[in-house]
LOTIDO-208018 format. One record per residue (C-alpha): residue number from 1; x, y, z. Coordinates in steps of 0.1 Angstrom, whole numbers. Layout:
residues N
i|u|v|w
NUM|X|Y|Z $
...
This chain:
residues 651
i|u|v|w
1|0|0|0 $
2|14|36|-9 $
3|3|68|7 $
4|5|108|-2 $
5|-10|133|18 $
6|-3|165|33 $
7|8|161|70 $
8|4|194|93 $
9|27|203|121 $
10|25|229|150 $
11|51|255|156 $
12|42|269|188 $
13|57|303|197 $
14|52|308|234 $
15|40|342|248 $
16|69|350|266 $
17|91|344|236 $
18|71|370|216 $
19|68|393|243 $
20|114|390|247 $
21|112|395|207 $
22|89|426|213 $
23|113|445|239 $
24|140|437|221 $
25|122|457|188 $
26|108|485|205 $
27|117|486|240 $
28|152|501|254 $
29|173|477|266 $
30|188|495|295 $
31|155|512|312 $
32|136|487|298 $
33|108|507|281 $
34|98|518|246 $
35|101|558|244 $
36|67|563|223 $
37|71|605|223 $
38|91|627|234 $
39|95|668|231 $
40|123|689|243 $
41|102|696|275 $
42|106|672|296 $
43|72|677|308 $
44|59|658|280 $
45|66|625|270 $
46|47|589|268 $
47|66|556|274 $
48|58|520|282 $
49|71|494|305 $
50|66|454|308 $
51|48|442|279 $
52|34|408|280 $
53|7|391|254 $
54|-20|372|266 $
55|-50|354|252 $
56|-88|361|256 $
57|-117|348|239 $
58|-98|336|207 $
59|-76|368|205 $
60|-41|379|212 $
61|-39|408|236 $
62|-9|426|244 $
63|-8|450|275 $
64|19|475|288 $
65|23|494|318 $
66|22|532|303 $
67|27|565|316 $
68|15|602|295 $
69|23|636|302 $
70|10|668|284 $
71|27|692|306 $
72|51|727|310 $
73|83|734|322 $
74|77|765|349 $
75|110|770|370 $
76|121|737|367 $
77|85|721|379 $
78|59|706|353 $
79|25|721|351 $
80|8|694|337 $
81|-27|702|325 $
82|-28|661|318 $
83|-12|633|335 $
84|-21|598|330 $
85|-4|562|344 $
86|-20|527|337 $
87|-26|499|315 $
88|-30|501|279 $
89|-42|464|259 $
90|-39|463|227 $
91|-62|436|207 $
92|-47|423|178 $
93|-52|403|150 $
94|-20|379|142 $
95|-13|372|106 $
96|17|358|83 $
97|34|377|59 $
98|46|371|23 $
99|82|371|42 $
100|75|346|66 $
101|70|370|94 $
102|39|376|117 $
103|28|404|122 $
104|-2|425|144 $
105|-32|443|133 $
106|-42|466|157 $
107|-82|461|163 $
108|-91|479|193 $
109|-78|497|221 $
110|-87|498|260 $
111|-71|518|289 $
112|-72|508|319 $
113|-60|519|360 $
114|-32|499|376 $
115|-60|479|394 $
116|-73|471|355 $
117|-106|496|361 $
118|-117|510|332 $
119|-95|546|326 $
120|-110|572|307 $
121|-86|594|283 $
122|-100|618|256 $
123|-87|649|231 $
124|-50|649|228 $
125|-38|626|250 $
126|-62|594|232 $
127|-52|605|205 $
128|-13|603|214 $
129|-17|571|223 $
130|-34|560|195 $
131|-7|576|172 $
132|25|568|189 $
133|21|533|199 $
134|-2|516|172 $
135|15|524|142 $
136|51|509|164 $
137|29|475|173 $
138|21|473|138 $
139|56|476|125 $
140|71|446|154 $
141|72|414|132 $
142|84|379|145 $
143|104|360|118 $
144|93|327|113 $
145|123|317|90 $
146|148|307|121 $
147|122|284|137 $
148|107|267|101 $
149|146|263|94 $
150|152|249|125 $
151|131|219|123 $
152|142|215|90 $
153|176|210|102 $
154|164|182|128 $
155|142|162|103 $
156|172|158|81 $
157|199|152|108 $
158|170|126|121 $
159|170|106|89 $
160|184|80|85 $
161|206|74|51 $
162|183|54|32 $
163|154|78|38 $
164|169|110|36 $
165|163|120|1 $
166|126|111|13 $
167|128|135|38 $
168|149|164|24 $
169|120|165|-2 $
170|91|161|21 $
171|109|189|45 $
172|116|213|13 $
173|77|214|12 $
174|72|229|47 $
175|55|258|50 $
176|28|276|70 $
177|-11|276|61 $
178|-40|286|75 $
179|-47|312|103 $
180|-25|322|133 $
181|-43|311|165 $
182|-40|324|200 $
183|-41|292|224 $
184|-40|299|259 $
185|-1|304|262 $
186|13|304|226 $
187|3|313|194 $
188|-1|282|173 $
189|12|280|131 $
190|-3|254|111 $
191|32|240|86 $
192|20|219|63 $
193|46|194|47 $
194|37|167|19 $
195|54|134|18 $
196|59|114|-8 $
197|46|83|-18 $
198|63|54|2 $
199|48|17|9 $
200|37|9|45 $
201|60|-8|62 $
202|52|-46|71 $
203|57|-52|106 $
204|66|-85|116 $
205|49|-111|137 $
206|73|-124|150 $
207|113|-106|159 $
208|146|-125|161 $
209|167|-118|186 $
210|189|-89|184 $
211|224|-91|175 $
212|251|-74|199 $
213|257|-46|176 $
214|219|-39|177 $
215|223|-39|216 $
216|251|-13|217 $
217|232|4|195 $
218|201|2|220 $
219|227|12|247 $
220|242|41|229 $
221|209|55|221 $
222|199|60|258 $
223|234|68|270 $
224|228|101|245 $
225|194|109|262 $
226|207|107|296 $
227|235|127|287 $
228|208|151|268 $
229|188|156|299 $
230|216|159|322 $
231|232|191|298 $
232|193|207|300 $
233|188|200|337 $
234|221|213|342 $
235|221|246|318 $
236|186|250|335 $
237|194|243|374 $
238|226|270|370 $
239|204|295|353 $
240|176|295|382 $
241|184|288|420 $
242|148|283|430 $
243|144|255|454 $
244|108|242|441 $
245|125|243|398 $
246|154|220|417 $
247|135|202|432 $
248|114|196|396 $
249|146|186|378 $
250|157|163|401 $
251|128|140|401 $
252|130|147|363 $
253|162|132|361 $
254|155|105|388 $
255|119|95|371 $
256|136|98|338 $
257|171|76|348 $
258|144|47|363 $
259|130|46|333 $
260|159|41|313 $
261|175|12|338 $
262|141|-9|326 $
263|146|3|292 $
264|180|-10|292 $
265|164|-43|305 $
266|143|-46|278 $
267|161|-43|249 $
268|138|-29|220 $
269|122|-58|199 $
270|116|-52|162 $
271|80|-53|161 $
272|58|-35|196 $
273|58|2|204 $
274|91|18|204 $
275|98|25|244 $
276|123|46|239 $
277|110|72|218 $
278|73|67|248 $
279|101|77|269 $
280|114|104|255 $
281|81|120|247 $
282|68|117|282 $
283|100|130|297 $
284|100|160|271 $
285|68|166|283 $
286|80|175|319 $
287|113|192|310 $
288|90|215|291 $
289|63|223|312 $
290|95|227|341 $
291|104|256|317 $
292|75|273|307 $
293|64|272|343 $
294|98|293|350 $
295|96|314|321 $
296|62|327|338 $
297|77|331|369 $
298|103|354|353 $
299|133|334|365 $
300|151|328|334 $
301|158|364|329 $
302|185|372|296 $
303|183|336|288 $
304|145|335|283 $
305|143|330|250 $
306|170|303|245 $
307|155|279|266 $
308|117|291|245 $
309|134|285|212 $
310|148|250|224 $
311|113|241|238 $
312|99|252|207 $
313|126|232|182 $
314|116|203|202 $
315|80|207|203 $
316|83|206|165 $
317|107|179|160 $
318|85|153|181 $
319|51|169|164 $
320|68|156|133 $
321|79|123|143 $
322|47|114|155 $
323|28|132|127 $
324|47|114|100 $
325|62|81|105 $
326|67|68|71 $
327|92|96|66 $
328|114|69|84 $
329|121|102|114 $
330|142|92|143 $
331|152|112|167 $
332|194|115|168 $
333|223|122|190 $
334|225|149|164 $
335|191|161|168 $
336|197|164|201 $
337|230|182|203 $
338|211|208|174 $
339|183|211|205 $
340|212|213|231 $
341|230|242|211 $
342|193|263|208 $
343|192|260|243 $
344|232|269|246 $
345|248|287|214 $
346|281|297|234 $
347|287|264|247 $
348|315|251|227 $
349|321|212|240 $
350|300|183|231 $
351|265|183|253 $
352|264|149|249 $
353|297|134|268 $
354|284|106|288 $
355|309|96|318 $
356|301|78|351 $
357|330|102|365 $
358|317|123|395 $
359|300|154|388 $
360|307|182|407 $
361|284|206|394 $
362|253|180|395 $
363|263|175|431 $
364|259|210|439 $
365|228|217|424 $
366|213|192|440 $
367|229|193|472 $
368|244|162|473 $
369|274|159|501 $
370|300|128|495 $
371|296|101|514 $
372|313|88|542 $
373|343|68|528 $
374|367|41|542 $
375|400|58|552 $
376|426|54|525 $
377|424|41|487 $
378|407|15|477 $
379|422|-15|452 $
380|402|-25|425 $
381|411|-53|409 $
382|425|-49|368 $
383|390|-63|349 $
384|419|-89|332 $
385|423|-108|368 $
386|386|-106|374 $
387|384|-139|368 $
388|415|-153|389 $
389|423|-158|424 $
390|408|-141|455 $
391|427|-111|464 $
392|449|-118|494 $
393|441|-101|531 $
394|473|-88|530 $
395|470|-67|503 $
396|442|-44|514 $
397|448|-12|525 $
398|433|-17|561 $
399|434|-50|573 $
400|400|-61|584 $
401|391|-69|616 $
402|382|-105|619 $
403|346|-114|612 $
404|345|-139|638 $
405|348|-115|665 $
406|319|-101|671 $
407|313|-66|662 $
408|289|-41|688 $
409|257|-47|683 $
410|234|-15|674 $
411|211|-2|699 $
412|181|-20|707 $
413|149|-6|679 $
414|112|7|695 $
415|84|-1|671 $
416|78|33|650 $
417|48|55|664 $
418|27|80|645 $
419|39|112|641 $
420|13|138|636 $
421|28|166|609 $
422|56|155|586 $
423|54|183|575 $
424|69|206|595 $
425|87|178|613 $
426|104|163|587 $
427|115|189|561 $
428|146|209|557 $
429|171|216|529 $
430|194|190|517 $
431|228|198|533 $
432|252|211|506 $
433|287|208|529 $
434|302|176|541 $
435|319|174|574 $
436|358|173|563 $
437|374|142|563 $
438|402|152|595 $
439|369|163|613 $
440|351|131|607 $
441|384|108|619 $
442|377|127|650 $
443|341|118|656 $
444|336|83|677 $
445|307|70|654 $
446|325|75|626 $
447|359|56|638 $
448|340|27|650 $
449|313|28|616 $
450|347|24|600 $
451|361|-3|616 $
452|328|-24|617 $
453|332|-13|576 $
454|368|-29|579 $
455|356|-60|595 $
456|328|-67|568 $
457|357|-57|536 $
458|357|-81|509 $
459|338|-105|532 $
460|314|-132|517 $
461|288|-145|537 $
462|288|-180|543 $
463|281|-210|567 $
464|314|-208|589 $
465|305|-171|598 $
466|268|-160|594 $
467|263|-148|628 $
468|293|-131|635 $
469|284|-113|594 $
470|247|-105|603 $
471|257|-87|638 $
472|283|-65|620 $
473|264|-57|591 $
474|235|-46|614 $
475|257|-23|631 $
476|271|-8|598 $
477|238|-5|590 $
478|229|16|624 $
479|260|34|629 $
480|254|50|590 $
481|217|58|604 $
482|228|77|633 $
483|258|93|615 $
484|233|104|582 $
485|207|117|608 $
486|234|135|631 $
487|247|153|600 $
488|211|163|587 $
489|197|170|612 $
490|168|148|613 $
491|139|154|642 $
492|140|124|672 $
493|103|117|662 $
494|116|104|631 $
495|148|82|634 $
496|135|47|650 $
497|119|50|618 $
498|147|61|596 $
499|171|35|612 $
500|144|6|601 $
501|138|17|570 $
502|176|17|560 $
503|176|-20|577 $
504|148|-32|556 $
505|159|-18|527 $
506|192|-33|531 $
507|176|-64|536 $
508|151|-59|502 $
509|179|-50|483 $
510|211|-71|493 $
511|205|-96|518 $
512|231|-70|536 $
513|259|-84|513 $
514|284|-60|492 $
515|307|-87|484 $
516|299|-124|467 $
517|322|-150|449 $
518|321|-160|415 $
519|338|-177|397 $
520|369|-180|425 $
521|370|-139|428 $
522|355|-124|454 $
523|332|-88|437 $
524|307|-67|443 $
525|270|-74|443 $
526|257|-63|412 $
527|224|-68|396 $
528|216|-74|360 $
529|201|-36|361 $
530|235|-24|377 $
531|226|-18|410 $
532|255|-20|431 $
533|263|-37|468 $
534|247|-32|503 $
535|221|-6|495 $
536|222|-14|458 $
537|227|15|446 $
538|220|20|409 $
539|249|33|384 $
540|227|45|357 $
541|203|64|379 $
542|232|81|408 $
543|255|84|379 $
544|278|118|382 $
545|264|116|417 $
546|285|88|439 $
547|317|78|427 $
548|310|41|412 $
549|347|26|422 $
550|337|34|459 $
551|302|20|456 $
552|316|-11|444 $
553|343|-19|464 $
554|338|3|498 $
555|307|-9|520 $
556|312|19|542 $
557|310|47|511 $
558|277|22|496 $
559|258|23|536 $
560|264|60|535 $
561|249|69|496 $
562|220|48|502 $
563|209|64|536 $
564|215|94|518 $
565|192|86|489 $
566|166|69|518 $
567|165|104|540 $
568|160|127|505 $
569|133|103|494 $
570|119|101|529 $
571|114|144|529 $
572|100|138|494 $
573|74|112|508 $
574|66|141|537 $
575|59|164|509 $
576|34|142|491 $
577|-2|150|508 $
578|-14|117|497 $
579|14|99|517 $
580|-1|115|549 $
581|-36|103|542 $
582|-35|69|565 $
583|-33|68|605 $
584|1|62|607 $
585|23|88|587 $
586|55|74|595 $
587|45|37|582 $
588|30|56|551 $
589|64|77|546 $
590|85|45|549 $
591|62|27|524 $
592|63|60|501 $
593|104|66|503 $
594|111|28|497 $
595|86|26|465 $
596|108|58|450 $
597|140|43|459 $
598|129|14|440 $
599|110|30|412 $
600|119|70|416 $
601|103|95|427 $
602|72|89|406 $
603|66|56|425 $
604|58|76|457 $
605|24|63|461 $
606|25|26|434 $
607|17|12|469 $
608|-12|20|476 $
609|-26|19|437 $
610|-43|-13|431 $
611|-41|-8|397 $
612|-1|-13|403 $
613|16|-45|383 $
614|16|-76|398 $
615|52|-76|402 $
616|58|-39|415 $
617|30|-53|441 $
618|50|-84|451 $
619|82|-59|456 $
620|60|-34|478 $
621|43|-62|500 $
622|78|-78|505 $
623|92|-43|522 $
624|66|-37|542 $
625|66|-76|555 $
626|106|-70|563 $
627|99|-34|576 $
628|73|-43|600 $
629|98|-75|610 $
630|127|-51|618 $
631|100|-28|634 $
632|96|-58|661 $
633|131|-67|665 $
634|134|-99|645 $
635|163|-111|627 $
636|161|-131|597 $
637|185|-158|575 $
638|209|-142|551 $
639|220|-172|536 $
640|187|-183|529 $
641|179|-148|519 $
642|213|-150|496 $
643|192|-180|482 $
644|170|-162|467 $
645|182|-131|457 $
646|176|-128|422 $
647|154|-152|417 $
648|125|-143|443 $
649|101|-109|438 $
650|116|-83|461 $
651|149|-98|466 $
């Protein structure tokens, strides 16, 4: 079967985009207002300030503060016979000119005071308004050549080689039709493109397994994504220091990272919806509406219209990949260092370098400390002896304690009680500083949390010492607890319950191990999904957060990023109003702040949706069974737990 038809597009251009494009036309850039009329008294003059445009029963309306004076210099005073200050809207009429610009027709004219009440001005000073500032509205055009350009651009970098021709003739075609029409916070254009006539693609019943190049492929595809979204969040969070737009790109980034672990674990098949690209739509969706939502707020300032354009590029680019699929569109690295360099001209290096290197300026942002770490480096073994002998005692760089000594026990735990607002209980600003390493040799906890971590170093778990393991992995376990709550300060009402919910998350997610053998080496625990030791802390997800070498190989730098990640996610759960809904808050915020740390922040609530996957179910109802068994003091088998890790719903 062959098809032709015209396929449409929307170009949205925001409000506040048209209102930057409009000051930077007519208004001054240092006093920030358009001088409308001026004589060489200074008694007379009219200005405006602030424009903005705005929609209202299908029209486009553009106000500005104004101020008008018909007065006379007497002994350096004005006389003014007429003064006037207030709010003049202008309705227009949006159109497209022969040269690809809109433009405005003036249709009416209303004045109103500062508190928008109808102002009444007549004789010379209507008619000076009318005069001066109609004929400059009417001469402010927006040029839609950049934008239609743009997207031209991305469909052809998107194409792949044998369907570019395709596409370079179906984009040659683009062009707008139809009317310009005011939507609520942009004016939508209608481009029409026409592709060709191509046959519909058979899908197959049935897909073969994919080949290994296929896989990289898969892998490379949301490596660039990541790193996409990492450069926006980034150019975004440095721009704007709000704490409510931080807090937005971090579960962004979170949501969008969790997302890509299962993605990665469910390599695309060649027949079925495409996951990647349901990703990337939905995720687009949220970095977008994160900027427009600032734009409004005025926080973007000088780079306003950057970040518009880019949201606009992209708008476009995935209207046309979901608008026309037989042109064979896909969205590329390309595309999205094009979008990246809308967002950024002046930035010079590639936006898409992916590294699982520490990030210093993502920590900051975000106000993630380091860790607690093990004194001294670590040794991890070249990948070539991997598969060799166990590393000898001897050659670590702090010899462990024993395992067979018993290590101290952590204080008995009381049974969590309801606390009644987690609100203002629980919340407070992640801590940006970390105490310094000399300070932290000096603190008790911290010199025995390190040597219980010494004791449990390389350790495997097995039948000659699981007692003597369980005891001092419990106490690592409650000594990170009290140091992580000592350092952020977490209220007394809420620690029994912090202290059980790293314990049974520990438990969920490890079987309290960091270390196994295989194959005659002792490693690190590690998932198929690449979540890492103890706490299993995932690479993808905390990448440029935690340094992965430490995770890996250091329990004591693992205990500590995963208490970290439990106590952000447990504030986040306080947050949520729905979490507080049931009797007992603190058993809700538990629930809540384990469900994220297994599924991000948009997991919050899964457990209490009934509607939830049977397996996400099975992973919920396994936490709360081990939470409410640490809640009453019982222990339970980590070998048998070992057993069936792996292989068992929420192990």
């Amino acid at each position: 079967m062959t098809f032709a038809a015209p396929v449409t597009i929307p170009l949205n251009i925001d409000y506040i985009t048209l209102g930057e494009a409009l000051k930077r036309q007519m208004y001054n850039a240092s006093s920030d207002r358009a001088e409308l009329w001026n004589e060489s008294d200074s008694c007379q003059f009219f200005y405006a300030t602030k424009p903005r445009f705005t929609s209202k029963a299908g029209s486009l309306k553009l106000e500005t503060d104004a101020e008008l004076s018909l007065g006379v210099t007497v002994a350096d005073k004005c006389v003014s016979p007429l003064t006037w200050s207030g709010i003049i809207e202008a309705e227009t009429q949006p159109y497209i000119d022969p040269d690809l610009t809109i433009k405005f027709s003036v249709i009416n004219l209303n004045l109103y005071k500062p508190n928008h009440a109808k102002s009444l001005l007549v004789g010379r000073g209507f008619d000076l308004v009318k005069g001066k500032l109609i004929p400059r509205l009417e001469t402010f055009s927006f040029d839609l050549r950049p934008p239609i350009q743009q997207l031209a651009s991305l469909a052809q970098t998107a194409a792949a080689p044998d369907v570019a021709a395709r596409v370079g003739t179906a984009v040659s075609t683009l062009w707008p039709v139809g009317v310009v029409m005011p939507e609520d916070d942009s004016l939508r254009v209608t481009l029409e493109l026409t592709v060709p006539d191509v046959p519909t693609p058979i899908q197959s019943a049935s897909a073969a397994p994919l080949s290994q190049a296929e896989i990289d492929a898969w892998q490379s595809t949301l490596d660039n994504w990541d790193a996409f979204m990492v450069f926006a969040i980034k150019q975004l969070g440095s721009t704007v220091a709000d704490k409510e737009v931080r807090a937005k790109l971090l579960d962004l980034l979170l949501d969008s990272r969790y997302r890509l672990v299962q993605a990665l674990s469910q390599p695309q098949a060649a027949s079925g919806p495409d996951p990647v690209r349901i990703l990337f739509l939905d995720e687009w969706s949220r970095l977008r509406a994160i900027i427009r939502s600032t734009a409004q707020r005025g926080l973007l300032g000088s780079r306003a219209l950057e970040f518009l354009s880019f949201v606009s590029a992209g708008d476009a680019l995935f209207a046309l990949d979901q608008a026309a699929p037989a042109l064979g569109v896909r969205i590329t690295a390309g595309d999205l260092r094009q979008l990246a360099r809308i967002m950024s001209p002046q930035y010079t290096a590639d936006p898409l370098t992916f590294s699982f290197e520490v990030d210093p300026q993502l920590q900051q942002m975000f106000g993630v400390s380091a860790p607690l770490e093990s004194p001294g480096p670590i040794e991890v073994p070249a990948p070539e002896d991997t598969s060799n002998t166990p590393p000898s005692v001897n050659s670590l760089s702090t010899p462990p304690t024993p395992i067979s000594s018993p290590s101290p026990t952590a204080p008995p735990i009381s049974p969590p009680t309801p606390i009644p607002s987690p609100h203002t209980t629980l919340w407070k600003p992640l801590r940006l500083l970390a105490p310094s390493k000399a300070e932290a040799a000096e603190d008790p906890l911290v010199v025995e949390l390190f040597r219980t971590g010494a004791a449990l170093n390389r350790v495997v778990v097995d039948d000659s010492n699981a007692n003597a393991y369980r005891r001092s992995a419990e106490s690592l376990l409650s000594l990170t607890a009290r140091h992580e709550t000592n350092e952020d300060g977490l209220t007394e009402g809420f620690r029994q319950n912090y202290i059980i919910l790293l314990k049974s998350t520990g438990w969920q997610e490890s079987c309290w191990r960091q270390f196994v053998r295989h194959s005659g080496r002792i490693r690190f625990l590690e998932s198929s999904t690449g979540d890492i030791g103890l706490m299993q802390v995932n690479k993808h997800v905390w990448r440029g957060f935690y340094n992965i070498s430490r995770l890996e190989w250091d329990v004591v730098y693992n205990a500590s990023a995963g208490a970290q990640i439990l106590i952000h996610l447990m504030r986040g759960a306080a947050e949520h109003t729905s979490v507080t809904a049931s009797g007992d808050q603190s058993a809700a915020i538990a629930r809540s702040a384990y469900s994220a740390y297994n599924g991000g922040p948009g997991a919050y609530n899964r457990w209490r949706h009934a509607g939830e996957p049977a397996q996400t179910q099975q992973i919920d109802e396994a936490f709360w069974g081990k939470y409410l068994a640490m809640s009453a003091g019982q222990s339970f088998d980590i070998l048998q737990c070992a057993l069936q890790w792996g292989t068992t719903t929420g192990h």
